[in-house]
N, CA, C and O of each residue as an XYZ file, in Angstrom:
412
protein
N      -4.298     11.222     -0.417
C      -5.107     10.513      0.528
C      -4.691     10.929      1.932
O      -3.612     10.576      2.407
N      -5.594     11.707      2.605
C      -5.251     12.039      4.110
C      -6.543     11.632      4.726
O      -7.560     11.182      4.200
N      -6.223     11.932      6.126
C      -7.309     11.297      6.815
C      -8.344     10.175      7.052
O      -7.982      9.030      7.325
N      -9.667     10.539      6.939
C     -10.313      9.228      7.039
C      -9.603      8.299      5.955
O      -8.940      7.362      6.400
N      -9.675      8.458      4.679
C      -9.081      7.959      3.616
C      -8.100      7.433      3.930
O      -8.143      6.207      3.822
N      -6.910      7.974      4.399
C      -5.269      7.284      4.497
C      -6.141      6.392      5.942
O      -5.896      5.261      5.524
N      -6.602      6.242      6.708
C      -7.028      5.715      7.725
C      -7.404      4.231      7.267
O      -6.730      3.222      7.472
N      -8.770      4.329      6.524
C      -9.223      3.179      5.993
C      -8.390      2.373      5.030
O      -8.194      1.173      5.226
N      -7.821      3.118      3.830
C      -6.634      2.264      3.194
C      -5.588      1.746      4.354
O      -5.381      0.537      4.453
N      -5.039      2.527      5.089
C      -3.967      1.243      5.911
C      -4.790      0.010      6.366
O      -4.118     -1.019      6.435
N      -6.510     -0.147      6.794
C      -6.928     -1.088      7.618
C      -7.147     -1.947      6.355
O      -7.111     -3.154      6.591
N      -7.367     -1.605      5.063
C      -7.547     -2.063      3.771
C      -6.382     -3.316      3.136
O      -6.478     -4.434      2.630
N      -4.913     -2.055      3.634
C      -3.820     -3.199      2.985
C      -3.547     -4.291      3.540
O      -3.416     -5.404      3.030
N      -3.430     -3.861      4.948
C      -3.370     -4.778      6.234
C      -4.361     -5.641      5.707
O      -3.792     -6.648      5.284
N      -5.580     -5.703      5.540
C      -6.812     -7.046      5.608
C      -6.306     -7.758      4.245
O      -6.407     -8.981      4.340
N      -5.736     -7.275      2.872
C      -5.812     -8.035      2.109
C      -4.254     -8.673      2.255
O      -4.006     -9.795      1.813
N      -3.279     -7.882      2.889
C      -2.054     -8.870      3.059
C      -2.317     -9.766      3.814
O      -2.148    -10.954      3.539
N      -2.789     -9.318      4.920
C      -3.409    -10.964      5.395
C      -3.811    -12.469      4.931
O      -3.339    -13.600      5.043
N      -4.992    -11.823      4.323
C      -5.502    -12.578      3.551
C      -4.828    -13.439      2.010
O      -5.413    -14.308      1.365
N      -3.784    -12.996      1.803
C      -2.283    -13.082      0.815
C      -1.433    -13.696      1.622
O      -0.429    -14.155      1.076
N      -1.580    -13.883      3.130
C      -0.505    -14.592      3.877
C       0.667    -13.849      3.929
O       1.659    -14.383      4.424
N       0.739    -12.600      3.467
C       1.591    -11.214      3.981
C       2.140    -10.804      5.048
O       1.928    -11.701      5.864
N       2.726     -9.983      5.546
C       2.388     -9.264      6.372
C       3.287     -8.267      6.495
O       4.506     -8.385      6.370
N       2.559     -7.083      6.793
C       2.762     -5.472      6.192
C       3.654     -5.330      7.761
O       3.168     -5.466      8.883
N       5.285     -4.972      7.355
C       6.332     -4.745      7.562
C       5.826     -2.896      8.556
O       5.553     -2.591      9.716
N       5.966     -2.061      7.069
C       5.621     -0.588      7.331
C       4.674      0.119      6.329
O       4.711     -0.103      5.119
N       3.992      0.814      6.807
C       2.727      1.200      5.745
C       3.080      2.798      6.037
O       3.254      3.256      7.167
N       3.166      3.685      4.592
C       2.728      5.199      4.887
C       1.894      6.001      4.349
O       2.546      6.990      4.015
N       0.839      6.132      4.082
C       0.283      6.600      3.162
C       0.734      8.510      3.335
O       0.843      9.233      4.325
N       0.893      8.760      1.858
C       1.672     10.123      1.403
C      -0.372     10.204      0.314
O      -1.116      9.422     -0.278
N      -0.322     11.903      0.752
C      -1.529     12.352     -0.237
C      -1.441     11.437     -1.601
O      -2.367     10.755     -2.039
N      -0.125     11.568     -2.183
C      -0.435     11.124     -3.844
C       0.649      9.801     -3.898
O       1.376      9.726     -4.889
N       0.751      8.822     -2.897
C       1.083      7.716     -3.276
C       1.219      7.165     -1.783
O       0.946      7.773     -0.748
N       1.753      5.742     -1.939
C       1.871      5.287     -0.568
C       3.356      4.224     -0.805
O       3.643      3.636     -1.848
N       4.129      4.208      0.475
C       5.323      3.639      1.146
C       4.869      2.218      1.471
O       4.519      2.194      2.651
N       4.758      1.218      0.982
C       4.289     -0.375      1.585
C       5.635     -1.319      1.300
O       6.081     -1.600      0.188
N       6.362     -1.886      3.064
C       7.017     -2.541      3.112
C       6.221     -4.133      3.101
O       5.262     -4.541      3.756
N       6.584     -4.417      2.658
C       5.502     -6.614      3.148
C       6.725     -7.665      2.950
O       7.780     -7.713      2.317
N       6.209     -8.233      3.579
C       6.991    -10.002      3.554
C       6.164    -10.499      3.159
O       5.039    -10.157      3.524
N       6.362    -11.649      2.131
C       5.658    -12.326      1.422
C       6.494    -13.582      1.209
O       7.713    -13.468      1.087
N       5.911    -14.760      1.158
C       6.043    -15.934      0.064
C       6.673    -15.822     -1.380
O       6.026    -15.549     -2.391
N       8.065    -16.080     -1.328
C       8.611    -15.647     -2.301
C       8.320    -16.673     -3.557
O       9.120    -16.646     -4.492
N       7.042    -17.705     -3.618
C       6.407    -18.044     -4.164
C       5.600    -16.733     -5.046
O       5.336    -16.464     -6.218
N       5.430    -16.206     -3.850
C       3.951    -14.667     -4.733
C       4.373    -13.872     -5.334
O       4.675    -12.883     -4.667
N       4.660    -13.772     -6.899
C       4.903    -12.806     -7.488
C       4.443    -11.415     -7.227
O       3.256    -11.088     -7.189
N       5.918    -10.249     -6.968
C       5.351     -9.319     -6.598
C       4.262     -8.453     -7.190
O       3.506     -7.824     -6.449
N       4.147     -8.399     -8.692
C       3.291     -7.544     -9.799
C       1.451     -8.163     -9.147
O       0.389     -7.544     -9.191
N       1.801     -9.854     -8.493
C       0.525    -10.237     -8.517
C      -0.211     -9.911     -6.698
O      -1.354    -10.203     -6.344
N       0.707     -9.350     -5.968
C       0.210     -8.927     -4.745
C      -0.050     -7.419     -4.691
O      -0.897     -6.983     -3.912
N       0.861     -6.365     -5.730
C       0.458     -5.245     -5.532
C      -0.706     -5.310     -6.457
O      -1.637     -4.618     -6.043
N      -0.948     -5.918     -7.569
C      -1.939     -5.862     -8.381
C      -3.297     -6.002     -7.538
O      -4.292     -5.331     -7.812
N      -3.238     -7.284     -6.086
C      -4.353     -7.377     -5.634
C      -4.748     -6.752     -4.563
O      -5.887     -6.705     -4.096
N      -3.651     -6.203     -4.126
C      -3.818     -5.198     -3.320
C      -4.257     -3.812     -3.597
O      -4.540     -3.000     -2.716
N      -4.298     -3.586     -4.881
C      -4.461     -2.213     -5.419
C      -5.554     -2.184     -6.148
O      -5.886     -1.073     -6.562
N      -6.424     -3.383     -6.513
C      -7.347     -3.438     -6.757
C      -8.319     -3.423     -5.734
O      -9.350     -2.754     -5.678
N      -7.832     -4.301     -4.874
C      -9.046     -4.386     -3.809
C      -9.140     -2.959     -2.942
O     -10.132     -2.562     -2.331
N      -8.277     -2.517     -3.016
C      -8.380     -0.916     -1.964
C      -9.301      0.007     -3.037
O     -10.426      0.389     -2.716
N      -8.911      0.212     -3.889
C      -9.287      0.514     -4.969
C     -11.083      0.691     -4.738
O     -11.755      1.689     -4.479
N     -11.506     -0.891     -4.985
C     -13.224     -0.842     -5.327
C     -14.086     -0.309     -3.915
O     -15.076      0.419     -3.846
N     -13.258     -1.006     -2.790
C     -13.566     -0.308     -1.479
C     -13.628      0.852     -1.353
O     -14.739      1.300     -1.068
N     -12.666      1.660     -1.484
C     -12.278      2.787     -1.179
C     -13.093      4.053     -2.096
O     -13.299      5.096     -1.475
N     -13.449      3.998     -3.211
C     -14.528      4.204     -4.059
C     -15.817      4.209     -4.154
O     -16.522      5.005     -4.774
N     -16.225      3.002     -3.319
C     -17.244      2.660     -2.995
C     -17.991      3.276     -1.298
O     -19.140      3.524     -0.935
N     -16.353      3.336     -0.482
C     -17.005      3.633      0.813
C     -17.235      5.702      0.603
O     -18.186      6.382      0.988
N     -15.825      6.205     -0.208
C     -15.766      7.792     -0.408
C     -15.817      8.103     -1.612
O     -14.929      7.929     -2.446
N     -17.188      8.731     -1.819
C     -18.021      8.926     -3.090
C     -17.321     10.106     -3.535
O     -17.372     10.435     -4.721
N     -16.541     10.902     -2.511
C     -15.891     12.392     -3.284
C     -14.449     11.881     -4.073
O     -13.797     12.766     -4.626
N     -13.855     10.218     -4.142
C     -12.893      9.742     -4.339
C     -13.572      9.490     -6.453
O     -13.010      9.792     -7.507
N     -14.580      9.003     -6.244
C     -15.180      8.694     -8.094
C     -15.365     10.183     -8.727
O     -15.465     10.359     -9.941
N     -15.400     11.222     -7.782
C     -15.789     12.482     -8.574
C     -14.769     13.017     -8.906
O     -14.984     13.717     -9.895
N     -13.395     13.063     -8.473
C     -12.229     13.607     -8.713
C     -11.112     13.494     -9.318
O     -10.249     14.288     -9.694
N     -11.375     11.475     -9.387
C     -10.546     10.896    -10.069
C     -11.143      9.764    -10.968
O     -12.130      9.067    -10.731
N     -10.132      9.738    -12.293
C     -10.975      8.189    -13.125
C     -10.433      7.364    -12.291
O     -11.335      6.708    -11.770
N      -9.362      7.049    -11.880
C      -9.055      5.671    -11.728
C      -8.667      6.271    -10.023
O      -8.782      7.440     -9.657
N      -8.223      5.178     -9.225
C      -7.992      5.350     -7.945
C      -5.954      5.614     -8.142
O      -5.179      6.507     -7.799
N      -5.816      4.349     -8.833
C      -4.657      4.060     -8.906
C      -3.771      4.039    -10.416
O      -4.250      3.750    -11.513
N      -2.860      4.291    -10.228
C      -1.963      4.152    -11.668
C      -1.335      2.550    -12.027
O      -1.264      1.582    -11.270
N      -1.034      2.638    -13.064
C      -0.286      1.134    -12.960
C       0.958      1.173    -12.368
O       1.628      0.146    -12.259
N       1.355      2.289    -11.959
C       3.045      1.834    -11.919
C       3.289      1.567    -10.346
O       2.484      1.548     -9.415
N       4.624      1.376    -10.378
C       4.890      0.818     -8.927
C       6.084      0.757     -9.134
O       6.495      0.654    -10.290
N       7.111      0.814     -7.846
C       8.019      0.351     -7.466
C       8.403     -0.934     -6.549
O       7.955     -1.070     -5.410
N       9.412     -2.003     -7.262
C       9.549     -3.320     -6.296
C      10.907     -3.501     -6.177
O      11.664     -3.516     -7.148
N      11.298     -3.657     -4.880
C      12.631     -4.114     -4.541
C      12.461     -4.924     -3.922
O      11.294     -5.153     -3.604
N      13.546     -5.797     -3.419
C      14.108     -6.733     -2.729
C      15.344     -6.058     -1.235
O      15.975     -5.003     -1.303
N      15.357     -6.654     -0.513
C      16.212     -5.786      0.640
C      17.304     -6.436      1.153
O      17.672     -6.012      2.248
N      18.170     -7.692      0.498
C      19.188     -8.374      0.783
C      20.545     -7.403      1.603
O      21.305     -7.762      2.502
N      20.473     -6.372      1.034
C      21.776     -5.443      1.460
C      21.564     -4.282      2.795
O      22.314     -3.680      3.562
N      20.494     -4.349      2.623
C      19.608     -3.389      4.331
C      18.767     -4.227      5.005
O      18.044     -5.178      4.710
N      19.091     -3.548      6.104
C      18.085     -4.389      7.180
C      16.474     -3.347      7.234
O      16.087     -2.179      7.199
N      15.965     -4.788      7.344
C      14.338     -4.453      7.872
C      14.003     -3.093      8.470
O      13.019     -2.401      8.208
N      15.412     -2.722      9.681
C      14.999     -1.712     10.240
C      15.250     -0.142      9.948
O      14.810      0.870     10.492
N      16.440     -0.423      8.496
C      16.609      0.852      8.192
C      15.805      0.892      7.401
O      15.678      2.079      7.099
N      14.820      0.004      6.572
C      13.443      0.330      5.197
C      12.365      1.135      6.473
O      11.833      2.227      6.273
N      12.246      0.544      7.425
C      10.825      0.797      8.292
C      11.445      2.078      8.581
O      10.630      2.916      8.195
N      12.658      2.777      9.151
C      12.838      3.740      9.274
C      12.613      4.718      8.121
O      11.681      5.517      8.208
N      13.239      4.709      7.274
C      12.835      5.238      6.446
C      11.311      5.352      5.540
O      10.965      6.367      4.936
N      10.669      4.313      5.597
C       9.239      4.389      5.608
C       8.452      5.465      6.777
O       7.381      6.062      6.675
N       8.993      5.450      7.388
C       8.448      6.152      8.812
C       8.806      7.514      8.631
O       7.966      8.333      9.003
N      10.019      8.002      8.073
C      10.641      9.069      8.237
C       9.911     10.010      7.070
O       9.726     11.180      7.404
N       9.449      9.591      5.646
C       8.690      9.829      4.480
C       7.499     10.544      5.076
O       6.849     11.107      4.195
N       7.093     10.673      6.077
C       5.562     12.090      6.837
C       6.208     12.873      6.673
O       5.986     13.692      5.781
N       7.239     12.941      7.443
C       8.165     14.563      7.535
C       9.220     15.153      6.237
O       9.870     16.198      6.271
N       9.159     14.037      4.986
C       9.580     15.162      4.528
C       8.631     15.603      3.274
O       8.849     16.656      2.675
């Protein structure tokens, strides 16, 4: 995902963390995956915010770039990575979220 694409998915995650009462820490989108830091309600199970987040970018994103249904079945995979950040600070994840363009 580059360009318009990585463009509209960041305004994508951003609107549904919002809307989740989120809020997106550091966002990177990489061609074949993406870097998403969030704070959340440790009420919100994480499986159930990336799930809705990855759905909803998903039908959008499909729907707005028609060369996105011709290339791929699905938008997204199931898998994911979830941590917790008790032992680093906020600012070395965002750094390193940030630093993930260049390499």
């Amino acid at each position: 995902m580059v360009g318009r694409i990585a463009s509209r998915l960041k305004e994508l995650v951003g609107a549904k963390a919002k809307e989740l009462g989120c809020k997106v820490l550091a966002l990177e989108v990489m061609p074949d995956h993406v870097h998403l830091f969030i704070q959340a309600d440790p009420r919100l199970a994480p499986n159930s915010i990336i799930g809705q987040i990855k759905g909803f970018t998903s039908r959008v994103l499909r729907r707005e770039f028609r060369e996105l249904r011709s290339r791929l079945p699905t938008l997204w995979t199931r898998s994911y990575f979830v941590s917790t950040h008790g032992h680093v600070s906020d600012e070395t994840i965002k750094r390193y979220i940030e630093e993930q363009k260049g390499v």
